[in-house]
PyMOL Python script that loads the backbone (N, CA, C, O; Angstrom):
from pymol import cmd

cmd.read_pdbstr("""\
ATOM      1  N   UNK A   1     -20.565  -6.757   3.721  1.00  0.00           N
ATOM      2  CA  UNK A   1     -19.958  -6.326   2.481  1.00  0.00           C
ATOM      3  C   UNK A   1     -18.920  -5.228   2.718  1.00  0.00           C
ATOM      4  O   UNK A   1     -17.835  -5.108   2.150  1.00  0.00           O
ATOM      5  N   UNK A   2     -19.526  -4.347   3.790  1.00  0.00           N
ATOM      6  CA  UNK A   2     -18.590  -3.665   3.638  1.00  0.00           C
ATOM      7  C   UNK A   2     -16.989  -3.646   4.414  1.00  0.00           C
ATOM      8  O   UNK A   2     -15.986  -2.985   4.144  1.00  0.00           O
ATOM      9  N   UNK A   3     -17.263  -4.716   5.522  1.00  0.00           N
ATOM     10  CA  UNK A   3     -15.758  -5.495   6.007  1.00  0.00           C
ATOM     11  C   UNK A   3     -14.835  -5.869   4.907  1.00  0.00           C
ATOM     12  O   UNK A   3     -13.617  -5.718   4.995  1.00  0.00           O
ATOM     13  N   UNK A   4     -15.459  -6.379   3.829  1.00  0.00           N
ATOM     14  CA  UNK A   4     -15.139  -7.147   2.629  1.00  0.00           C
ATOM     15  C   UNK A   4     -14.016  -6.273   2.266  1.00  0.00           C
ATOM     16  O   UNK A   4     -12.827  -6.527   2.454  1.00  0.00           O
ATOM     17  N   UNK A   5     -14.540  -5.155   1.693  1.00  0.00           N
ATOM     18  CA  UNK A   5     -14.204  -4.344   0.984  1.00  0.00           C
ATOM     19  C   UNK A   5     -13.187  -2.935   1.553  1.00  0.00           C
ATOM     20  O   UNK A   5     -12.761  -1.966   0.926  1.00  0.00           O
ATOM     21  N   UNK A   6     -13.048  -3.315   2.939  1.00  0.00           N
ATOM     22  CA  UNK A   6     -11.897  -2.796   3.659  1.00  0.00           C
ATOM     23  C   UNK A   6     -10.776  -3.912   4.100  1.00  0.00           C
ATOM     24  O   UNK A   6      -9.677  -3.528   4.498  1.00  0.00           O
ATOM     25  N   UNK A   7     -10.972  -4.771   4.047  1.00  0.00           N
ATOM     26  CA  UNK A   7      -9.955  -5.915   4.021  1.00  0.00           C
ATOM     27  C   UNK A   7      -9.548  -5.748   2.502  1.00  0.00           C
ATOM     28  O   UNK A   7      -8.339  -5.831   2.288  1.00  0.00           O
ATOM     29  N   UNK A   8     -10.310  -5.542   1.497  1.00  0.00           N
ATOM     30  CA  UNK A   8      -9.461  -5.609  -0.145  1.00  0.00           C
ATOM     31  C   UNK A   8      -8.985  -4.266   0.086  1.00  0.00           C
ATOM     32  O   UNK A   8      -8.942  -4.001  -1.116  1.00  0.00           O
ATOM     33  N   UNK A   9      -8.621  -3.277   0.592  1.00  0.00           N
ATOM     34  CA  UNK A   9      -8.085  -2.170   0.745  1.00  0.00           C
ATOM     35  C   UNK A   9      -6.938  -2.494   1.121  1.00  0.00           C
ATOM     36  O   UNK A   9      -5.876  -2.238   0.553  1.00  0.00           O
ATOM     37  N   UNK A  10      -7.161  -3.262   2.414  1.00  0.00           N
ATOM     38  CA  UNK A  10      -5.578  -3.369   2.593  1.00  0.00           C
ATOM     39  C   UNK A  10      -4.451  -4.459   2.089  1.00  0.00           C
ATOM     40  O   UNK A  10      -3.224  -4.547   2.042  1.00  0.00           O
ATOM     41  N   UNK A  11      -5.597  -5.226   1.744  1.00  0.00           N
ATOM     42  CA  UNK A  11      -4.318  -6.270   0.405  1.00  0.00           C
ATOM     43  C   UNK A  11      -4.308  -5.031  -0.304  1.00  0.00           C
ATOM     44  O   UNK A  11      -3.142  -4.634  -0.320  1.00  0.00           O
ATOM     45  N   UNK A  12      -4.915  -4.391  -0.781  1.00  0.00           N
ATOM     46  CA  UNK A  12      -4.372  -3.409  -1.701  1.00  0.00           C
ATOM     47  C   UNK A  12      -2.873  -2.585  -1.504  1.00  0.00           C
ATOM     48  O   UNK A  12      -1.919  -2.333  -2.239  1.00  0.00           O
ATOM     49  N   UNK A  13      -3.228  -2.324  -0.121  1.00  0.00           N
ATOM     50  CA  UNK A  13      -2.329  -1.249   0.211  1.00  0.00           C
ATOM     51  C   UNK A  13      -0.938  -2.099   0.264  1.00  0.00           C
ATOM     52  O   UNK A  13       0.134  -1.780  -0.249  1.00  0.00           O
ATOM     53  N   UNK A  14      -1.288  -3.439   1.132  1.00  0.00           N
ATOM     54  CA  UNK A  14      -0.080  -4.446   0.975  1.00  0.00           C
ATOM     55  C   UNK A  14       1.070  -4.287  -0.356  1.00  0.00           C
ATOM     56  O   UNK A  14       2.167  -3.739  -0.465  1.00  0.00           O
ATOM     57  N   UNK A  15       0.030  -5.209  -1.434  1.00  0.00           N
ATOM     58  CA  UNK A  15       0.527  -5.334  -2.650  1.00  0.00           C
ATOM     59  C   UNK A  15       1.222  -3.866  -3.040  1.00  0.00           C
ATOM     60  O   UNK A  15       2.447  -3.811  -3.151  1.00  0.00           O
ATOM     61  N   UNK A  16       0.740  -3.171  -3.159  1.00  0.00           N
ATOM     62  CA  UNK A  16       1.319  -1.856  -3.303  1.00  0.00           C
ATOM     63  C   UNK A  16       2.553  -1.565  -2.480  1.00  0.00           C
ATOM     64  O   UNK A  16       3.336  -0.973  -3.222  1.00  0.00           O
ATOM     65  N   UNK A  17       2.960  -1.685  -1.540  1.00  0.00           N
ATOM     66  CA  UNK A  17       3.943  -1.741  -0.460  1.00  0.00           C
ATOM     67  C   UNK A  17       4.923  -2.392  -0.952  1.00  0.00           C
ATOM     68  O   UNK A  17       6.058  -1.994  -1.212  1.00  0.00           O
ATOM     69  N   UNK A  18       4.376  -3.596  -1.099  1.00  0.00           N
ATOM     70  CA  UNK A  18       5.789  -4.501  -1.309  1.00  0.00           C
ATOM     71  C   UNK A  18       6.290  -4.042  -3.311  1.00  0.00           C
ATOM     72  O   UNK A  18       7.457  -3.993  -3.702  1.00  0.00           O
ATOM     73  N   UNK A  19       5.655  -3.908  -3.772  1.00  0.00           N
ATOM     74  CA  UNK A  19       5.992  -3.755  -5.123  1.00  0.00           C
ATOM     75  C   UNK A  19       7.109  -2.313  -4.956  1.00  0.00           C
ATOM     76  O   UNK A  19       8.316  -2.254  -5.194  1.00  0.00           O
ATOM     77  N   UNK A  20       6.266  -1.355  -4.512  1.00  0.00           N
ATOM     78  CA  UNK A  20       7.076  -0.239  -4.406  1.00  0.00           C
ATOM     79  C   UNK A  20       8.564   0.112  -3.820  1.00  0.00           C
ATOM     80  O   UNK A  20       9.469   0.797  -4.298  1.00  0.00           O
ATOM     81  N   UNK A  21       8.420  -0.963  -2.037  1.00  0.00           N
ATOM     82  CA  UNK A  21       9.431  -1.135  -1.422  1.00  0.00           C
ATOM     83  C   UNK A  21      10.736  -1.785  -2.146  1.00  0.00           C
ATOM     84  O   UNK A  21      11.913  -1.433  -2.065  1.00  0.00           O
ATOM     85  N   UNK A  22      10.090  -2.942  -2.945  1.00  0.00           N
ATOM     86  CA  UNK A  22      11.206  -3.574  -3.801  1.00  0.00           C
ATOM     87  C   UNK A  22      11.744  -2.934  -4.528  1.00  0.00           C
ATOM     88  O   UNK A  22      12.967  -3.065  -4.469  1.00  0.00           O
ATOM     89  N   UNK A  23      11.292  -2.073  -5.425  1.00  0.00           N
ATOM     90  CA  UNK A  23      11.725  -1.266  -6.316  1.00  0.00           C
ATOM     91  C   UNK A  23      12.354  -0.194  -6.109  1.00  0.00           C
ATOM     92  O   UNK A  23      12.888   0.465  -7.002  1.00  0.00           O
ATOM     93  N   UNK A  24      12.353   0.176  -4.538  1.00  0.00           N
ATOM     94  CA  UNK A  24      13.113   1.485  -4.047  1.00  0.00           C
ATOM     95  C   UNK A  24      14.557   0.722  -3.521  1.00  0.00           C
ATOM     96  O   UNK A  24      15.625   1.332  -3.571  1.00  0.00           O
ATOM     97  N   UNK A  25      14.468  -0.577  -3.049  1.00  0.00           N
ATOM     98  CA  UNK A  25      15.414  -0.958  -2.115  1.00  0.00           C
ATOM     99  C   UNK A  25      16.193  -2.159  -3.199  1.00  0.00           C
ATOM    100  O   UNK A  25      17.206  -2.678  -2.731  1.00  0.00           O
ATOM    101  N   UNK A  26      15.874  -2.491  -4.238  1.00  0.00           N
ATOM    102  CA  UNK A  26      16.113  -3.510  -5.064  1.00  0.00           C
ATOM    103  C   UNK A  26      16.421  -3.181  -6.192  1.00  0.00           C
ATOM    104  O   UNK A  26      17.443  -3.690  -6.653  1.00  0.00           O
ATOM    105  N   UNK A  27      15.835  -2.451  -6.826  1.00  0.00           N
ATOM    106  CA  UNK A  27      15.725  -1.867  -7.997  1.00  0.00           C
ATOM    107  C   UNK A  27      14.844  -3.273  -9.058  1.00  0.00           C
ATOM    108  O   UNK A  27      15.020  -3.740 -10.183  1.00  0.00           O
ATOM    109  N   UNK A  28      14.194  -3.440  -8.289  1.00  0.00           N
ATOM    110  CA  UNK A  28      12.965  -4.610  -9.221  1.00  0.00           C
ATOM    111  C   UNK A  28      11.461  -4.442  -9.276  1.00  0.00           C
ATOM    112  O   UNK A  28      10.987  -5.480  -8.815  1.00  0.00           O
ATOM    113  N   UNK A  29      10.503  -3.617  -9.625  1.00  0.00           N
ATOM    114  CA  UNK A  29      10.261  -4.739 -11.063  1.00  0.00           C
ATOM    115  C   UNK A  29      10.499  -3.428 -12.372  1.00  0.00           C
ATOM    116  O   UNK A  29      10.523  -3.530 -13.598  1.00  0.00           O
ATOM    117  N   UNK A  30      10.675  -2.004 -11.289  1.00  0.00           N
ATOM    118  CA  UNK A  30      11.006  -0.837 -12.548  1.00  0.00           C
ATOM    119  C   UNK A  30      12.410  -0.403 -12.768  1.00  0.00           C
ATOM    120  O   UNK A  30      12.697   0.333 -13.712  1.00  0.00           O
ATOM    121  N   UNK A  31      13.451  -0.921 -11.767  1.00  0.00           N
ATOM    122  CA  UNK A  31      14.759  -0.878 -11.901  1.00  0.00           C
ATOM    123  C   UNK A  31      15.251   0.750 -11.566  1.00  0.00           C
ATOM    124  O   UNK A  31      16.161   1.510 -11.899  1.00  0.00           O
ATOM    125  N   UNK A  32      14.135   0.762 -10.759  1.00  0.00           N
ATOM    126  CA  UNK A  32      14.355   1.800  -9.816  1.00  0.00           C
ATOM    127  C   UNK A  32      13.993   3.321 -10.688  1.00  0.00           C
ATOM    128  O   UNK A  32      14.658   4.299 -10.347  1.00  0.00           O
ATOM    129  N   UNK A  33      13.442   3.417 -11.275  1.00  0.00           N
ATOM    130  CA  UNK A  33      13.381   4.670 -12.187  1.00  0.00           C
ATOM    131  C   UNK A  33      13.353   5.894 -11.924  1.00  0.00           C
ATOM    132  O   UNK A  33      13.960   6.729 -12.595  1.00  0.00           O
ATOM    133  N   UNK A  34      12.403   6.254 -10.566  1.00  0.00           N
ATOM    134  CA  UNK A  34      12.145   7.468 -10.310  1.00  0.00           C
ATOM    135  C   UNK A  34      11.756   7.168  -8.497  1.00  0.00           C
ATOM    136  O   UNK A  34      10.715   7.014  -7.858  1.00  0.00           O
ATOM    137  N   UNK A  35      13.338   7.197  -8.142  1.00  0.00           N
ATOM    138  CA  UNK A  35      12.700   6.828  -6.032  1.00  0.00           C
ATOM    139  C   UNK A  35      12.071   8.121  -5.887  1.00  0.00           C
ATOM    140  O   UNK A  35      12.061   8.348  -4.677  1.00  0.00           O
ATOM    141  N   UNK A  36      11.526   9.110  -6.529  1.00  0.00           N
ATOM    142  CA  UNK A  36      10.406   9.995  -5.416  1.00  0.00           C
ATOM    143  C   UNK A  36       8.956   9.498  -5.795  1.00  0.00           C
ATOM    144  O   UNK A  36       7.984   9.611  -5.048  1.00  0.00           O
ATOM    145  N   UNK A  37       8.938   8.851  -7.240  1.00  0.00           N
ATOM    146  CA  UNK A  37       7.583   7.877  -7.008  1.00  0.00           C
ATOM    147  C   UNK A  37       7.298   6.784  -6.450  1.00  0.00           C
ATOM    148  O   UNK A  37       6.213   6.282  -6.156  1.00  0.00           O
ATOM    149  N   UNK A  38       8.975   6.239  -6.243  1.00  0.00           N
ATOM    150  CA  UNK A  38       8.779   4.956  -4.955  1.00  0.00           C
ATOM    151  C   UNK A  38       8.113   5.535  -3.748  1.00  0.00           C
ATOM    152  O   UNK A  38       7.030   5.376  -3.185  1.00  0.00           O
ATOM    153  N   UNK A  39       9.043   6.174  -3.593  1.00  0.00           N
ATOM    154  CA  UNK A  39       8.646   6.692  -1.759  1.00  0.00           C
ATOM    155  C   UNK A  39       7.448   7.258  -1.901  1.00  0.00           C
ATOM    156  O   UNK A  39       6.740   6.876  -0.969  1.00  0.00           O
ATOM    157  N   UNK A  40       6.801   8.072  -2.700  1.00  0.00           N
ATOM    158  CA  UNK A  40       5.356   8.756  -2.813  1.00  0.00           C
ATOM    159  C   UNK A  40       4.224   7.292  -2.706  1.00  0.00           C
ATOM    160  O   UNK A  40       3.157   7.301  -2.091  1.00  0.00           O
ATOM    161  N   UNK A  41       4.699   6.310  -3.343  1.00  0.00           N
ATOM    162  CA  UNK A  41       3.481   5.518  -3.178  1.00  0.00           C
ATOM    163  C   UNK A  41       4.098   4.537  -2.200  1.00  0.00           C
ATOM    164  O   UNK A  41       3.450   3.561  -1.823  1.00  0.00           O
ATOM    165  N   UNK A  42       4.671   4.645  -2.005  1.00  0.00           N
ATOM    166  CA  UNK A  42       5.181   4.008  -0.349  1.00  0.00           C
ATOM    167  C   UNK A  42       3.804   4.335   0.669  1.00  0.00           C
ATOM    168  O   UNK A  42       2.920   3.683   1.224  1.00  0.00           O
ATOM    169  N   UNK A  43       4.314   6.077   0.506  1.00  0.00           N
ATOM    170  CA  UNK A  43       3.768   6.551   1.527  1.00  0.00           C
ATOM    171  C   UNK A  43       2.080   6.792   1.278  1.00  0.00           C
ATOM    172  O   UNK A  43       1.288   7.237   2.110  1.00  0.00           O
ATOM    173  N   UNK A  44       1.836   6.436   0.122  1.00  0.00           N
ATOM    174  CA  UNK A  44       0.156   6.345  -0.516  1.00  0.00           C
ATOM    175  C   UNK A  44      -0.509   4.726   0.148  1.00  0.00           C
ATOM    176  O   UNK A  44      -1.659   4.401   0.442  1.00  0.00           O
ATOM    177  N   UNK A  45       0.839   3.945   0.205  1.00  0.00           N
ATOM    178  CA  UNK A  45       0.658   2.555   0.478  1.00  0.00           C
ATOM    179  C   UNK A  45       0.119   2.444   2.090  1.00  0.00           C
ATOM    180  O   UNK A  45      -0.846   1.921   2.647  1.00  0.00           O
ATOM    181  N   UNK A  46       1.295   3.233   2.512  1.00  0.00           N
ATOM    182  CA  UNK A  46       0.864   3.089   4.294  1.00  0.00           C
ATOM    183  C   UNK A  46      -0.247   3.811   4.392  1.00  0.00           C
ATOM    184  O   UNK A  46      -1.059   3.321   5.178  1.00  0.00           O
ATOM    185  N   UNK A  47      -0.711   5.201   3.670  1.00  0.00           N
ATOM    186  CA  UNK A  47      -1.570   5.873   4.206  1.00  0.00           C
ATOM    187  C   UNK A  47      -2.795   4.371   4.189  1.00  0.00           C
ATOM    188  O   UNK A  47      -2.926   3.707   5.218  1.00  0.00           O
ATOM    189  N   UNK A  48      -3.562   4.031   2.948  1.00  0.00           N
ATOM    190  CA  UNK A  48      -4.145   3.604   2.821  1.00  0.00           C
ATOM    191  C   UNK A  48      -4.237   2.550   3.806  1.00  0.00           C
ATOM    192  O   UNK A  48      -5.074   2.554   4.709  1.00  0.00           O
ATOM    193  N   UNK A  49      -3.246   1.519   3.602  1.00  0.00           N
ATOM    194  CA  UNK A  49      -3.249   0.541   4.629  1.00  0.00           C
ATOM    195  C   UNK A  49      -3.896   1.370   5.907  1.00  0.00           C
ATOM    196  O   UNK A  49      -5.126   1.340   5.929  1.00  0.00           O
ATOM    197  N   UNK A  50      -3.332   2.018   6.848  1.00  0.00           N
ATOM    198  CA  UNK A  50      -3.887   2.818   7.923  1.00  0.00           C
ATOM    199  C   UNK A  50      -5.997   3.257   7.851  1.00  0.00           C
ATOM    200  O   UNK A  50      -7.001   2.806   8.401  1.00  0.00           O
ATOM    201  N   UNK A  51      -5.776   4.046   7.118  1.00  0.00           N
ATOM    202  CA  UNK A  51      -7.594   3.767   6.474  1.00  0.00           C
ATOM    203  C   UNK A  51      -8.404   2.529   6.888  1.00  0.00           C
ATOM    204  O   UNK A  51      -9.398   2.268   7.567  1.00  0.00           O
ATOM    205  N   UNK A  52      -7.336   1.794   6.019  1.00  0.00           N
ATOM    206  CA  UNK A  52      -8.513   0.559   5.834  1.00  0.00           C
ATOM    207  C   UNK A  52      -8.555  -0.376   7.213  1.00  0.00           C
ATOM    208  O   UNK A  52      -9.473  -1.169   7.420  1.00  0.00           O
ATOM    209  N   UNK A  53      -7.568  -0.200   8.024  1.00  0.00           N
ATOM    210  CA  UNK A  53      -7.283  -0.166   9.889  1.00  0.00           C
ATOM    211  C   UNK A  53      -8.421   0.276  10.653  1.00  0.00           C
ATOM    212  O   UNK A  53      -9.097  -0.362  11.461  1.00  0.00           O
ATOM    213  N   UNK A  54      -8.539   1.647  10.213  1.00  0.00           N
ATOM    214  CA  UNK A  54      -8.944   2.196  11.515  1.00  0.00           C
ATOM    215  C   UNK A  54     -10.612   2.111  10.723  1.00  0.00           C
ATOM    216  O   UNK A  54     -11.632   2.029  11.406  1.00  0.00           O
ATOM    217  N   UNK A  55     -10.625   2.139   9.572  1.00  0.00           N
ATOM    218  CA  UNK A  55     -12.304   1.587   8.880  1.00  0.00           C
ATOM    219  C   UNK A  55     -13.095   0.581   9.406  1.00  0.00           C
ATOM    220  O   UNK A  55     -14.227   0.576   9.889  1.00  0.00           O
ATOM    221  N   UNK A  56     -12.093  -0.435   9.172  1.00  0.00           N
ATOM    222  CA  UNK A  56     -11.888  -1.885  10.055  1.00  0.00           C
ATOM    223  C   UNK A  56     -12.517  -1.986  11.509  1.00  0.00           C
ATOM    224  O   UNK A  56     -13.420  -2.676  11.982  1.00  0.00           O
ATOM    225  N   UNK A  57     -11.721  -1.072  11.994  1.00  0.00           N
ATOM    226  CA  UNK A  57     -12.617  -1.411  13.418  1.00  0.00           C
ATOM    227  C   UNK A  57     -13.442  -0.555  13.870  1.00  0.00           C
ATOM    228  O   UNK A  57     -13.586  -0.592  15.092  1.00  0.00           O
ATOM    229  N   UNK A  58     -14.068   0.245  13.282  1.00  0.00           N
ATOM    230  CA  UNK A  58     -14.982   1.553  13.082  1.00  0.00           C
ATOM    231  C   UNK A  58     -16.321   0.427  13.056  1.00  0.00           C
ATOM    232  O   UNK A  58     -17.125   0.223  13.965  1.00  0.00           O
ATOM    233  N   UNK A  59     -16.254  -0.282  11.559  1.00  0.00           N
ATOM    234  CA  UNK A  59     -17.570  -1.451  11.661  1.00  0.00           C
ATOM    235  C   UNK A  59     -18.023  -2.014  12.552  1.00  0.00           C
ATOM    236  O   UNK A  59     -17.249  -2.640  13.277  1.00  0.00           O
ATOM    237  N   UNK A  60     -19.163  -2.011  12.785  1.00  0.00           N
ATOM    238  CA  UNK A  60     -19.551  -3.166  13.898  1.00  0.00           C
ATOM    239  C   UNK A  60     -19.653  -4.551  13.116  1.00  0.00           C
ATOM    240  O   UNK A  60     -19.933  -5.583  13.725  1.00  0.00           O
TER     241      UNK A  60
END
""", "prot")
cmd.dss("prot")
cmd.show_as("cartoon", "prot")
cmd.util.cbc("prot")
cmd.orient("prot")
């Protein structure tokens, strides 16, 4: 269960990535509103992703 639930971390962190990235570099799906909350959850995106990495292989 709990592999489970560090693999949905990092689709999390994914999805989050790409939504944000688009929107900093595209101006889609918020048309760019505020790039220091792009880049802030950019960088909320990678942190996490990273987490759910090194969680990942922490499990036996």
């Amino acid at each position: 269960m709990s592999k489970t639930l560090t693999m949905l971390g990092l689709i999390v962190a994914l999805v989050m990535l790409a939504i944000f990235a688009a929107d900093a570099f595209v101006g889609w799906p918020f048309r760019g509103y505020s790039m220091a909350m792009d880049y802030g959850f950019i960088a909320a995106a990678l942190l996490l992703g990273y987490m759910s990495i090194s969680t990942f292989r922490e499990l036996p």
